[in-house]
NULO-580785 format. One record per residue (C-alpha): residue number from 1; residue in one letter; z, x, y. Coordinates in steps of 0.5 Angstrom, whole numbers, m for minus. Example, Ala and Ser with C-alpha at 12.3 -4.5 7.8 and 13.67 -1.06 7.14 Angstrom:
BEGIN
PT  pos  code      Z      X      Y
PT    1     A     16     25     m9
PT    2     S     14     27     m2
***
This chain:
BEGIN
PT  pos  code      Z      X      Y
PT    1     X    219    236    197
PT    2     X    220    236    205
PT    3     X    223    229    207
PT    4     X    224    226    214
PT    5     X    226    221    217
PT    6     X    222    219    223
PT    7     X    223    213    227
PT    8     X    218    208    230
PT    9     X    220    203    237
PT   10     X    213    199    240
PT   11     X    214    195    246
PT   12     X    211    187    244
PT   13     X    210    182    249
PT   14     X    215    176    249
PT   15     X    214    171    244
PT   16     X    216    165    247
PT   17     X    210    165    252
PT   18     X    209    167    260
PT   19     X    216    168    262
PT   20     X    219    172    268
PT   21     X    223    177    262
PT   22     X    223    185    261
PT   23     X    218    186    255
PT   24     X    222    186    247
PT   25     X    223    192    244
PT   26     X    222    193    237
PT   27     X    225    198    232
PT   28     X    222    200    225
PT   29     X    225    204    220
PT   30     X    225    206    214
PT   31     X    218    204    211
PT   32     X    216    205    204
PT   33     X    213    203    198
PT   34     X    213    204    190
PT   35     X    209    208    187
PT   36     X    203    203    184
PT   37     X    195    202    181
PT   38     X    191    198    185
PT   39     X    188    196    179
PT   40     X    195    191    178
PT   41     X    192    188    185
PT   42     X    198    188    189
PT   43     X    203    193    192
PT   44     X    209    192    196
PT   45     X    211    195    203
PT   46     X    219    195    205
PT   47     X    222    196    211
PT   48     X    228    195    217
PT   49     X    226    191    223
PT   50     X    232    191    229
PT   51     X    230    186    235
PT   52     X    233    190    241
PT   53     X    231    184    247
PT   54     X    233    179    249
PT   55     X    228    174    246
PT   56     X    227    172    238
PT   57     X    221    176    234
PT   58     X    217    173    229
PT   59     X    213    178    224
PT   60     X    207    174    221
PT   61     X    205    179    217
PT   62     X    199    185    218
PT   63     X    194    190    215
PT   64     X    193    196    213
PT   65     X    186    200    211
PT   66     X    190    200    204
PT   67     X    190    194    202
PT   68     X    185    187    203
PT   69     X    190    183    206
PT   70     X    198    183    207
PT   71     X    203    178    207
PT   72     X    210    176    208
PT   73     X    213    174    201
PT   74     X    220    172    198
PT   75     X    224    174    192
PT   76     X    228    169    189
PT   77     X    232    168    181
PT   78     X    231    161    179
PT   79     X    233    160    172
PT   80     X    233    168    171
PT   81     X    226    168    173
PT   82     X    224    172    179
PT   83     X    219    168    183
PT   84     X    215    171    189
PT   85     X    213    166    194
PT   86     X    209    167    200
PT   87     X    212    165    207
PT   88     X    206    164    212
PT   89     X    212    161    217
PT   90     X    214    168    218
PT   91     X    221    173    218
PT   92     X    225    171    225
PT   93     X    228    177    228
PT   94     X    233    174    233
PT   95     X    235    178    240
PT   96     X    240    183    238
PT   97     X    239    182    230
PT   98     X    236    186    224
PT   99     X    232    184    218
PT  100     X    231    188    211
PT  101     X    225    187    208
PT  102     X    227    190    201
PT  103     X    227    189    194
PT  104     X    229    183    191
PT  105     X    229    179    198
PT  106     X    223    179    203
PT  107     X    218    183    202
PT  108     X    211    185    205
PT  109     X    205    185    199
PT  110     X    199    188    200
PT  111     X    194    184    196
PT  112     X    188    188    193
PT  113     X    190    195    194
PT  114     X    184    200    195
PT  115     X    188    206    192
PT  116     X    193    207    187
PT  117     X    199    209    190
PT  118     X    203    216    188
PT  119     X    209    219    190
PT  120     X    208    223    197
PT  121     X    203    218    199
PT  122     X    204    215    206
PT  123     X    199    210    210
PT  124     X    199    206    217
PT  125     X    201    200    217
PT  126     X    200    194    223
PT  127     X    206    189    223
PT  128     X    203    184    226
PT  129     X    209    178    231
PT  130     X    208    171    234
PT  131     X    205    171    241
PT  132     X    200    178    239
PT  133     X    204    183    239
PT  134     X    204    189    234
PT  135     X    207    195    232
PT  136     X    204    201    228
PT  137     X    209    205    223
PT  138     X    208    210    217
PT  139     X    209    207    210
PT  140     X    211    213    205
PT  141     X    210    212    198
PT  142     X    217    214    194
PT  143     X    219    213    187
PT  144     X    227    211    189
PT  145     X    229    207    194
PT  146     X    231    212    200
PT  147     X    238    211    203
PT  148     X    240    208    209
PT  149     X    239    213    215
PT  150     X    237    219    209
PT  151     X    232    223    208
PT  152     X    226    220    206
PT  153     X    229    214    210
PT  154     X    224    213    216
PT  155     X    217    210    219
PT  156     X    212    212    225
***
């Protein structure tokens, strides 16, 4: 199987309004997901966001033709029990700062997949911020987490 990496940059508006500021840049790596049936009603999507302006981002959630609806959930152990939570307020990304959406934390959870996902797979994925912006990246599905800066590892 030939694996890449690939590496997606879009430039969004500033978030905090109209400002006299350079536009923020953000930096989106490593976008993939489990292997699943649709008939399980939901999917997950993982990845790397790195903030490089010099204002706070907030990912609100996004979409995605594979699936009805996508949001932001947190994993969380209460009593040894893993729970899911949704987090409409979103996942801030502060100026200079990363965030790991990965397994066993923040995650993004595609409600009503239309498909199953299979290894090899790959399909877009609109990330949607505050303010309006967005940025489109390349989800491979995979049965193994890639390894950080690894072959495998990489959105579009």
């Amino acid at each position: 199987m030939r694996r890449r990496a690939l590496l997606a940059t879009a430039v969004l508006a500033p978030v905090s309004g109209p400002v006299a500021e350079p536009a923020t840049a953000v930096t989106v790596e490593g976008a993939w997901s489990r292997p699943g049936l649709a008939r399980i009603g939901t999917a997950v999507a993982y990845l790397r966001l790195h903030n490089a302006g010099p204002t706070p981002l907030r990912l609100m959630g996004g979409s995605t033709p594979m699936a009805q609806r996508v949001e932001i959930h947190q994993t969380s152990t209460e009593g040894g029990i893993a729970r899911m939570r949704p987090r409409p307020e979103g996942v801030e990304v502060p100026p200079g700062g990363t965030v790991d959406l990965a397994p066993g934390g923040l995650h993004l959870m595609l409600i009503a997949p239309a498909r199953d996902l299979q290894v090899g797979d790959s399909f877009p994925l609109t990330l949607h911020f505050a303010g309006g912006g967005s940025a489109e990246v390349a989800v491979a599905v995979t049965s193994r987490v890639p390894a950080p800066g690894g072959a495998g590892h990489g959105a579009r």
